[in-house]
Structure formats: C-alpha cells, structure tokens
N, C-alpha and C positions, 0 to 999 in steps of 0.2 A: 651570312646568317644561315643556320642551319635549318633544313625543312623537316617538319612534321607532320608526320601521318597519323589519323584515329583509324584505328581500326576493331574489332571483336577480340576480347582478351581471350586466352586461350588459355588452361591447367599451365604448359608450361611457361607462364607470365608471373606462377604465386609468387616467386621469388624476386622477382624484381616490384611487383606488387606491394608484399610484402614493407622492402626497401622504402621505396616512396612514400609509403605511410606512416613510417617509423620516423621519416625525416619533414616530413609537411607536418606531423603532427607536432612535433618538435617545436617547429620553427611557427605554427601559426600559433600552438597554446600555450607561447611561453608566457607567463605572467597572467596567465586566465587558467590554466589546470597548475597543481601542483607540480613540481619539480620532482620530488621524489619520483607522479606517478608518469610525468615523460620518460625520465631515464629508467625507469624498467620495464617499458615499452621491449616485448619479446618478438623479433624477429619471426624466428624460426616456429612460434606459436600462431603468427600471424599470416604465415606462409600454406601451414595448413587451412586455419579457417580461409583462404584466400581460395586455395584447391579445393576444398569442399563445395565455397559458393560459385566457383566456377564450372561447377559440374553436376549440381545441384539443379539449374535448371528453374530456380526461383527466381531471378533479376537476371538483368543484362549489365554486362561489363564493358566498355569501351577502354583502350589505354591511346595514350599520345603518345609516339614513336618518333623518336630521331631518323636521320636518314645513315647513321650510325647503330641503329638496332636497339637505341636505349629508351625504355620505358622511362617519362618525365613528368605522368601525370595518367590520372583514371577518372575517369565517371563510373559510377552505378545507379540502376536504378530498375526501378519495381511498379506493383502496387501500392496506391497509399494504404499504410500499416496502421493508423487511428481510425478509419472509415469517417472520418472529417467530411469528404466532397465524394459525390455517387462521379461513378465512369472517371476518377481523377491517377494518376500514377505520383511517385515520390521519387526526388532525389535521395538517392539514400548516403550517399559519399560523392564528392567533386573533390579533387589535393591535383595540386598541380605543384612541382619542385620550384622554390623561389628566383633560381634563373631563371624559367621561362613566364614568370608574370609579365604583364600589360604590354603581352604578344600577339593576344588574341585566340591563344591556346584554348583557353577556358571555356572559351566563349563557345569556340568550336566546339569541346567537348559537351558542354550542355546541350548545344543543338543536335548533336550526336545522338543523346537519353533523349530529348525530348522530341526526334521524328520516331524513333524509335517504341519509345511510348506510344504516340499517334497510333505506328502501322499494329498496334498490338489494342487500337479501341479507344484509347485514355485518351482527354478530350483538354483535361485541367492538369495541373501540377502541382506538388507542394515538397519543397525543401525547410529543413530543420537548419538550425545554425547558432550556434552560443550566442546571447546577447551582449557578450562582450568583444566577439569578431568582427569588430568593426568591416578590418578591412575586406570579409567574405560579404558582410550584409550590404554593403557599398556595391557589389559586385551584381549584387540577387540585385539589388534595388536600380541599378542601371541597364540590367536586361529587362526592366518592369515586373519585376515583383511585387507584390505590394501583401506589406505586414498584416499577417492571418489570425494566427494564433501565439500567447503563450504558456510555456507550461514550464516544471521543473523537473532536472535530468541530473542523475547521480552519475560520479566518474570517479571514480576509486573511493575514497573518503569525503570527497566535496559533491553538497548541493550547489548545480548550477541553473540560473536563467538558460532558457533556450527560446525563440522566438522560429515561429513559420512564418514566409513567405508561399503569396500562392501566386501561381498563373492562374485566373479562369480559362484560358484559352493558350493549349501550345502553338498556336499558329502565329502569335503575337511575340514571338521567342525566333521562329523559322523561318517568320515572313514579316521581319519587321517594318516599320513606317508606315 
C-alpha cells in the first residue's frame, strides 16, 4: 500500500493542483453538472487560479502526497464567506482522486483544515456540497456534520441545490468519541 503524507501546498503544487481538480470534478459531477461544462474544465486556467490562491495568503491549502511525490488530493479552507456562524471557518474544497477513497485519506485531510482552522481562532466549521453528492454528504455526515443550511449555486448554465453541513465544534472532528 502506498503511504501518504498532508502536507502545506506550496505555488509549485498549481499544477498538479490543477490536475486533481480537473479529474475529481469529473469523476464526482458526472450526472449532477453538465457534460459539456466538465469537459471544458481548463487546466491550464486552473493552474493559475491555483497559484494566485496559493500565494494569496487568504485560505490554507493542504495536498495529500504519495511517498512517490504525487499530489492525490487537497483541502482548502478559510473563513466562513456567508458570515452564517461568528469565530466559524469554511471548507472551501476537499477532492481526493477516486483511487484513494475509503482510505482514510480524506478524513486525514479534513482534520488537516480543521486543526488548522482551530490554531488560526475558528471554533465551528461549515462545508458547502451539491445536494446531489451523495456520496461527499455521506462523508460530511459520517465525520458528524450535521445539515445547516440550503441555498442555490449556479455552475455554468445550471441552477443547482447545494446544501451546508456544520461542525459547532472542530474538536469533535480531531478528537473524536
């Protein structure tokens, strides 16, 4: 089995960044975003917003590394951007490549954002996620999430449902049982 390390993404991670997002999006929005607007998912467009927010200085980035160098998945995450919950931080993106699901990868990587969040004050959490990602909301709802809010999110030409999940408490994520 291969081992993976999280670690602080770094500028030159946009490209593989990039890469990842281009294929988890793929592979989780098939049959819940358009077709069209997966396949002209731009790389090379995404590479720079990737470098921008890595050097930006607005969110923190974590990647999951092979013990082969390869970037297999990311967290981000922030301030929460609704002002929903005072002292709360946001997932803003978790994609992990579909070989390494129900590894534990994920799981790692949230706990990643969410001590990280902690040492930066943030107290709660709140993650966004299509209302038809099941298998993302099965995910939130197994590390205890519990369904917050919904709202509606445009993605190319499509209105979609989106549903939050909140932590009241990141310690309940980092210190579970």
């Amino acid at each position: 089995m291969t081992s993976i390390w999280i670690r602080p993404a770094v500028p030159e991670d946009a490209p593989a960044l990039a890469s990842v997002n281009v294929t988890t999006w793929r592979a989780a929005y098939r049959g819940i975003i358009a077709a069209e607007f997966l396949e002209n998912l731009n790389e090379t467009k995404l590479e720079e917003r990737w470098r921008q927010r890595l050097t930006s200085g607005e969110s923190a980035t974590f990647v999951a590394v092979t013990d082969r160098g390869e970037v297999v998945g990311y967290v981000n995450a922030g301030i929460e951007r609704e002002g929903l919950k005072p002292q709360a931080g946001e997932i803003y993106a978790v994609y992990l490549l579909p070989a390494y699901h129900r590894q534990g990868v994920g799981k790692r990587l949230m706990r990643r954002a969410m001590r990280w969040l902690k040492s930066q004050g943030m107290r709660a959490c709140v993650v966004w996620v299509l209302e038809d990602n099941l298998p993302a909301r099965q995910f939130y709802e197994a590390l205890g999430g519990i369904l917050y809010r919904e709202q509606n999110i445009t993605i190319g030409r499509q209105t979609l449902r989106e549903v939050a999940y909140l932590w009241e408490d990141v310690d309940s994520v980092l210190n579970p049982g």
